[in-house]
C-alpha positions in Angstrom: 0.0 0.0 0.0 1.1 3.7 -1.0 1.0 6.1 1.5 -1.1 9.2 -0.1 1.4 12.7 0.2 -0.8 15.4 2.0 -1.7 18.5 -0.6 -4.2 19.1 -3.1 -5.8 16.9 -5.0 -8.0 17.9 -8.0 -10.8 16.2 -8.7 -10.2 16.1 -12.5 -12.5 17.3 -15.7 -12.7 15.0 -18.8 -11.9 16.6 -21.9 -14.0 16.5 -25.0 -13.8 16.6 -28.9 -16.5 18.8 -30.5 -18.0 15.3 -31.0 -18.2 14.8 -27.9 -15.6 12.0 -27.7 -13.1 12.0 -24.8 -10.0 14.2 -26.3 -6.9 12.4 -24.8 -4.6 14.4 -26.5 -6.3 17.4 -24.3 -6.3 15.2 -21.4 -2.8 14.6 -21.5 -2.4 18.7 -21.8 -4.3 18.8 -18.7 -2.2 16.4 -16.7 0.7 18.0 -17.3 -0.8 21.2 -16.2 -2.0 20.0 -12.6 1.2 18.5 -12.3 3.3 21.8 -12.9 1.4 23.6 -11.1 2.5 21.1 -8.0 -0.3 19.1 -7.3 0.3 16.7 -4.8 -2.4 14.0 -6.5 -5.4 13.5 -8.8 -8.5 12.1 -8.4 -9.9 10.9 -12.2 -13.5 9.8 -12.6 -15.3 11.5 -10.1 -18.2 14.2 -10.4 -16.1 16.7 -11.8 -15.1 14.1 -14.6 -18.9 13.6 -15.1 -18.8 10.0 -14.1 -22.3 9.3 -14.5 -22.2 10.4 -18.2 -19.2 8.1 -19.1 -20.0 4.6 -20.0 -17.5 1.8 -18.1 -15.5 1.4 -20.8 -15.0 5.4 -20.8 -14.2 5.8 -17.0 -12.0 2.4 -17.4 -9.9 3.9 -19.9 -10.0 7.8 -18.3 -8.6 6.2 -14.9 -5.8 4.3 -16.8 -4.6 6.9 -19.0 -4.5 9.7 -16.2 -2.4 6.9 -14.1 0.1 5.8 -16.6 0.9 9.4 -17.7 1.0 10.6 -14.1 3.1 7.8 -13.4 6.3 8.6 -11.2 5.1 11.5 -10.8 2.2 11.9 -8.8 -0.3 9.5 -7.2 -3.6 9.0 -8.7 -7.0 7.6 -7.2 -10.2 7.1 -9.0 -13.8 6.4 -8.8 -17.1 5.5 -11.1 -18.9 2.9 -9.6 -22.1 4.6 -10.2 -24.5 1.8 -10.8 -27.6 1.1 -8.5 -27.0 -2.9 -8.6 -24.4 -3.8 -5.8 -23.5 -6.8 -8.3 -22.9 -4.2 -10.9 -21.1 -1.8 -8.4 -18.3 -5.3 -7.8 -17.7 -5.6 -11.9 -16.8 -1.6 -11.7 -14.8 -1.9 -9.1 -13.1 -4.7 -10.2 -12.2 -2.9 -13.2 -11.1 0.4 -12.3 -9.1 -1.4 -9.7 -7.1 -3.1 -12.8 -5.9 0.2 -14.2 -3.4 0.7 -11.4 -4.6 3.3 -9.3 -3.5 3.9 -5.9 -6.5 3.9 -4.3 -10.3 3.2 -5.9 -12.5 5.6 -4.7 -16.0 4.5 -3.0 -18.7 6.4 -3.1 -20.6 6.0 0.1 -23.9 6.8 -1.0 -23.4 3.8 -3.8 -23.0 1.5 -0.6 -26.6 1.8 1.4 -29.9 3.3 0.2 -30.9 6.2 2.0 -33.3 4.6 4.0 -30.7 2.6 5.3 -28.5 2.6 8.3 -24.6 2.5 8.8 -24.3 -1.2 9.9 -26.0 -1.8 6.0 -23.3 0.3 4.6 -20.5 -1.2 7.2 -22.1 -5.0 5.9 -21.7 -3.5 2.2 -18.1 -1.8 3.2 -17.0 -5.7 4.3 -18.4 -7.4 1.3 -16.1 -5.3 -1.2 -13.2 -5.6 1.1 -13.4 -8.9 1.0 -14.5 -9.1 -2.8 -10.8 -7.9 -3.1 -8.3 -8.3 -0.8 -5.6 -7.1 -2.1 -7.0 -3.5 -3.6 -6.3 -0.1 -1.6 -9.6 1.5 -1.3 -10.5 5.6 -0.8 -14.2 7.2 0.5 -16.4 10.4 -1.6 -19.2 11.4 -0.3 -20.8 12.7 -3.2 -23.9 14.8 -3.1 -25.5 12.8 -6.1 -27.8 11.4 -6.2 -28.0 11.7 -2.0 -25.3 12.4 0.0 -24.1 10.0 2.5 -21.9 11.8 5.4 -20.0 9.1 7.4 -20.6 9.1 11.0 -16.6 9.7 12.8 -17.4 5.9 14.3 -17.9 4.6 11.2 -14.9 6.3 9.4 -12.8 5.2 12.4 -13.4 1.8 11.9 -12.6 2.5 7.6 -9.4 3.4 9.0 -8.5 0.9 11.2 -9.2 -1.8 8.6 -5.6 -0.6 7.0 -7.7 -0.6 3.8 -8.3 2.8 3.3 -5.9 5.9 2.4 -7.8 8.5 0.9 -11.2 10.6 1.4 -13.2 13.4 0.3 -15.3 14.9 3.0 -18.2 16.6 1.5 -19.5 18.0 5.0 -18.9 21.6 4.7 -19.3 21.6 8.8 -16.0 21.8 10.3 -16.7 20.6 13.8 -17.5 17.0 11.5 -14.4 17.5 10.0 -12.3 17.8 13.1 -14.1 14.8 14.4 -13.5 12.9 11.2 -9.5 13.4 11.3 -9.2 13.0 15.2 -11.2 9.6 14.5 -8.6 8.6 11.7 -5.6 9.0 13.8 -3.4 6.3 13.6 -4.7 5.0 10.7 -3.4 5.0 6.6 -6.8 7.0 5.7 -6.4 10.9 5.2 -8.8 13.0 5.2 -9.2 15.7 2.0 -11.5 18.5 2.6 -13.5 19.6 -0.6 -15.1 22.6 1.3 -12.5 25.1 0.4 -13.1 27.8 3.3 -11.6 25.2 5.7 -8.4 24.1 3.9 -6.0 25.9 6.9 -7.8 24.6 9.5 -8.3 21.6 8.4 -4.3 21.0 7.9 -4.0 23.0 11.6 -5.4 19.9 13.0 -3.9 17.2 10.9 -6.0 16.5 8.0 -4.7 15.7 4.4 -5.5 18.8 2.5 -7.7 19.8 -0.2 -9.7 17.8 -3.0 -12.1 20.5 -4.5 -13.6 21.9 -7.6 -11.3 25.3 -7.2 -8.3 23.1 -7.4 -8.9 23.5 -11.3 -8.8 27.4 -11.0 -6.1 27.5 -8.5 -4.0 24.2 -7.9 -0.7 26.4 -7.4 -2.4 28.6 -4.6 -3.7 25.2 -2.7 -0.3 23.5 -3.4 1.1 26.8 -1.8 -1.0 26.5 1.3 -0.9 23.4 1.5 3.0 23.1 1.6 3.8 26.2 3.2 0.9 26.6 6.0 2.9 26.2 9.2 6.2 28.0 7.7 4.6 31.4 7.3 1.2 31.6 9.3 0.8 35.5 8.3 0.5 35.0 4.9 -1.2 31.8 4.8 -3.8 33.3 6.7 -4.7 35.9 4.3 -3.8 33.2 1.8 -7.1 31.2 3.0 -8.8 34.6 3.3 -9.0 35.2 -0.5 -9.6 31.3 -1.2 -12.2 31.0 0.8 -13.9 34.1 -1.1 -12.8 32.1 -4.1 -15.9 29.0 -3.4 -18.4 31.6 -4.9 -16.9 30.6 -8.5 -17.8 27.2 -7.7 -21.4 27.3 -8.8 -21.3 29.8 -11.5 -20.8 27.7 -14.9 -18.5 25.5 -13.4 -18.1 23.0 -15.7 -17.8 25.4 -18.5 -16.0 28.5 -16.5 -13.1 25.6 -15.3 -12.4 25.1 -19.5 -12.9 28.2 -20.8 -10.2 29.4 -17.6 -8.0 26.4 -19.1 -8.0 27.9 -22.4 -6.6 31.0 -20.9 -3.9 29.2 -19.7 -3.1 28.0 -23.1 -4.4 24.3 -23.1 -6.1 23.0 -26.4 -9.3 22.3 -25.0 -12.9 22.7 -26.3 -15.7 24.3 -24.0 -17.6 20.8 -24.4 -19.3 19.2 -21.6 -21.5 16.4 -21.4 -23.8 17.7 -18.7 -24.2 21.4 -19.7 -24.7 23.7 -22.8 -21.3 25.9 -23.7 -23.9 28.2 -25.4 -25.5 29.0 -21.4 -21.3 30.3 -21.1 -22.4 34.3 -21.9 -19.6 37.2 -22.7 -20.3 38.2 -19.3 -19.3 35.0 -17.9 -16.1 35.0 -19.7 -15.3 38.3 -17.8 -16.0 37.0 -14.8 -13.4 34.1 -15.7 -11.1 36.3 -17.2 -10.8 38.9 -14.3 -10.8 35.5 -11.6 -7.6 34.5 -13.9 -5.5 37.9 -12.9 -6.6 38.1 -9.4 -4.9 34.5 -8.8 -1.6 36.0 -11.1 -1.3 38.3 -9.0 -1.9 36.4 -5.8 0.7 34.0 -6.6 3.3 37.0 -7.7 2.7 38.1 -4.0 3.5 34.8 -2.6 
């Protein structure tokens, strides 16, 4: 088992032709950018990527191209089991899990209904674990289509199963976070916030870092905090200030805004989503975009 650095961790787009076919050649582009900009990780196939919208042979082929070109140089963990069958669920697990990874990412609302309680989803948890013994496994708790928050009794027990390394914690309520890494102690699993407002705090008391949407916009500010939190308080502090502000671009054309902001950085990428129209993505919106872009120049030039 890898042990997962502490950082950022993007939760990575998939590129597009203009037909609407995944554009490896941009993918590749993208990599590369994450990477230089001093990532610390990537997480492929995930919500960002638009999971839901790729078949399994698409997600299967995403996951192993973003690991072999990130190869020796940063980790990568993936998801996309998305199905509602728990039989299905196995067969995507299985086969993400063969396209080297470090970690396959569970989603835990894929792992219980609703309705259900934690000792279904533990049962579940056991079944997969044992289903593949010898597979490192990560947690998401995606909002779609429900969002499952793990209780810290429940995570605590992920982690002392010596199975787990990595996780997303969708909470956005920090007194769950701080429960959630003080109940990991110990243990191989890390704990990623993807609320961005709480990235200092959350390494203050020992979690992993960050794996959020603004990672796209701003990896090099994250990796900065991230790296540099405890070696200059003062100006991580305003640091966290202005990213914090930053979560406000999260729900404004994201899927769109993050390309079009790609383009700006001089990646040969279309504006072409699967799950939204690049004709909602107004002149006004490119401002927006194009203004956010300079404001993080110039925050790293005073870094």
């Amino acid at each position: 088992m890898k042990e997962i650095p502490n950082g950022v961790w993007p939760v990575m787009l998939t590129t597009y032709t203009n037909d609407n076919e995944i554009d490896y050649t941009a993918l590749e582009q993208l990599i590369d950018w994450y990477i230089d900009k001093g990532v610390h990780g990537l997480f492929a196939v995930c919500q960002s990527s638009e999971m839901i919208l790729l078949s399994l042979e698409e997600r299967v082929a995403v996951a192993r191209f973003v690991q072999e070109k990130a190869a020796g140089r940063v980790p990568v963990v993936a998801s996309g089991h998305i199905s509602e069958s728990f039989q299905q669920q196995l067969e995507e697990i299985r086969a993400i899990s063969q396209t080297g990874v470090d970690a396959v990412v569970l989603v835990t609302n894929r792992l219980a209904q609703e309705h259900e309680d934690e000792q279904v989803w533990k049962a579940n948890a056991e079944k997969v674990l044992a289903q593949f013994p010898e597979v490192t496994f990560g947690l998401y708790e995606c909002p779609n289509p429900y969002q499952r928050l793990l209780s810290p009794e429940l995570l605590k027990w992920c982690g002392e199963t010596g199975r787990f390394t990595f996780m997303k914690e969708c909470s956005n309520n920090l007194e769950q976070i701080k429960a959630k890494i003080k109940a990991t102690e110990g243990t191989p699993l890390k704990v990623f916030v993807a609320n961005n407002p709480h990235v200092l705090e959350v390494m203050q008391v020992g979690g992993g870092g960050y794996s959020g949407m603004l990672a796209t916009f701003q990896p090099d500010l994250y990796a900065w905090l991230t790296d540099n939190w405890n070696k200059d308080p003062q100006k991580a502090e305003w640091l966290q200030n202005y990213l914090g502000a930053s979560c406000l671009y999260e729900g404004r054309h994201y899927q769109i805004g993050t390309r079009y902001y790609l383009q700006l950085e001089g990646l040969d990428i279309t504006l072409k989503s699967r799950g939204k129209k690049s004709s909602d993505f107004k002149v006004t919106h490119e401002r927006e975009i194009e203004q956010f872009r300079r404001f993080n120049l110039y925050m790293k030039q005073m870094l």
